[in-house]
C-alpha positions as CSV (number, residue, x, y, z in Angstrom):
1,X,4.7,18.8,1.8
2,X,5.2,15.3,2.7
3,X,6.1,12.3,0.3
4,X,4.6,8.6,0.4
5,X,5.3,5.5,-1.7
6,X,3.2,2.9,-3.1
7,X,4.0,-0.3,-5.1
8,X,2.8,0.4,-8.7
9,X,1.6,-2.3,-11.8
10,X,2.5,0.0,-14.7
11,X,0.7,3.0,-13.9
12,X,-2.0,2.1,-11.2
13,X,-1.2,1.4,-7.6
14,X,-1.2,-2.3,-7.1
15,X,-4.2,-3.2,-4.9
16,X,-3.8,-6.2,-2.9
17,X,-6.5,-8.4,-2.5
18,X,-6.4,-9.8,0.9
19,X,-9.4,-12.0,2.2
20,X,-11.5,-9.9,-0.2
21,X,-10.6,-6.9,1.2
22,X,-8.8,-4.3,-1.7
23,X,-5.4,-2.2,0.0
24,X,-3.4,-0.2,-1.4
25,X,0.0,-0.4,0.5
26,X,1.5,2.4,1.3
27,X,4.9,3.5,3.5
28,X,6.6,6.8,4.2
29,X,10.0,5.5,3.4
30,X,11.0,3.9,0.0
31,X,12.7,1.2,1.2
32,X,10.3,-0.8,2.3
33,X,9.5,-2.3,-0.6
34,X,12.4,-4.4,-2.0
35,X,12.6,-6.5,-5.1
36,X,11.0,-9.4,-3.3
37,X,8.2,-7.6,-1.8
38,X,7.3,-6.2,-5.2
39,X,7.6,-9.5,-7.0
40,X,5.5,-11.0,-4.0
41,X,2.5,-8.2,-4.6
42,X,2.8,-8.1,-8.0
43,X,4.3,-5.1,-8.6
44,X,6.7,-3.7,-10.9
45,X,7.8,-0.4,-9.0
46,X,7.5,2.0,-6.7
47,X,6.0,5.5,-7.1
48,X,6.3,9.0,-4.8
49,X,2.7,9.5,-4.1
50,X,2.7,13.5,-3.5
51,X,1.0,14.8,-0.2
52,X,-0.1,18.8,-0.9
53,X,-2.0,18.7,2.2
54,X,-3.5,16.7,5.2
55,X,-2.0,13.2,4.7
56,X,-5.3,11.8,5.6
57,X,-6.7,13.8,2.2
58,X,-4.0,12.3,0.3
59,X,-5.1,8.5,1.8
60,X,-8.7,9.4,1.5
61,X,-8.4,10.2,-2.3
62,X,-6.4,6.8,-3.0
63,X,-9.3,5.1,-1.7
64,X,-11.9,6.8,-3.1
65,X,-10.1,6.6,-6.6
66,X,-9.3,2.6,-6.4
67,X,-12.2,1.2,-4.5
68,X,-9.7,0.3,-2.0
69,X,-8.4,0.9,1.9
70,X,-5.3,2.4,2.6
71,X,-2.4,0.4,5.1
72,X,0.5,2.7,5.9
73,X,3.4,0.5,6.5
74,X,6.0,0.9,8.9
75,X,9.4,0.8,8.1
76,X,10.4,-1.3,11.1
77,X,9.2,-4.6,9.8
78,X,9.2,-6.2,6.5
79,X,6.4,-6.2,4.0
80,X,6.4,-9.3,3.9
81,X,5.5,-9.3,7.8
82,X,2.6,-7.0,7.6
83,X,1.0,-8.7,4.6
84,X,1.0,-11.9,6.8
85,X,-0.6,-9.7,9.5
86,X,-3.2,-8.9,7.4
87,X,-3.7,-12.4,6.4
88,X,-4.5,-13.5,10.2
89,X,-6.5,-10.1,11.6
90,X,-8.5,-8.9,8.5
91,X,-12.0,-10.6,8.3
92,X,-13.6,-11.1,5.3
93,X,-16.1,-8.6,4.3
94,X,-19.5,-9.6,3.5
């Protein structure tokens, strides 16, 4: 059984709007999502998001639940430098 995190807004995930395209954030290590990142997201916390099986089920049923993709963060960068990432590769969707 494998563990992710996500930032949380009380007790949703906090989707990200980006371009008009809905993410949920997601990492496999906690730490990437400092006080800053939060504040910057909007988020108040960070949840364990419990993986019973195939990851991809796990990330399949966050999407389907929020209306939302799914971007697993590294934990080699920032958070701030994937959101800004996002910002210059995602189109919008139409």
């Amino acid at each position: 059984m494998a563990n992710l995190f996500a930032p949380y807004k009380g007790s949703r995930p906090k989707v990200v709007e980006i371009k008009g395209n809905r993410l949920i954030i997601v990492a496999r290590d906690e730490e990437v999502f400092d006080a800053d990142s939060l504040e910057a997201i909007g988020a108040d916390g960070v949840k364990r998001v419990r993986v019973d099986g195939p990851e991809e089920y796990a990330l399949f049923k966050l999407c389907s639940r929020y209306n939302s993709g799914v971007i697993v963060a590294s934990s080699d960068i920032e958070l701030s430098q994937v959101l800004s990432g996002l910002k210059t590769e995602l189109p919008w969707i139409q």
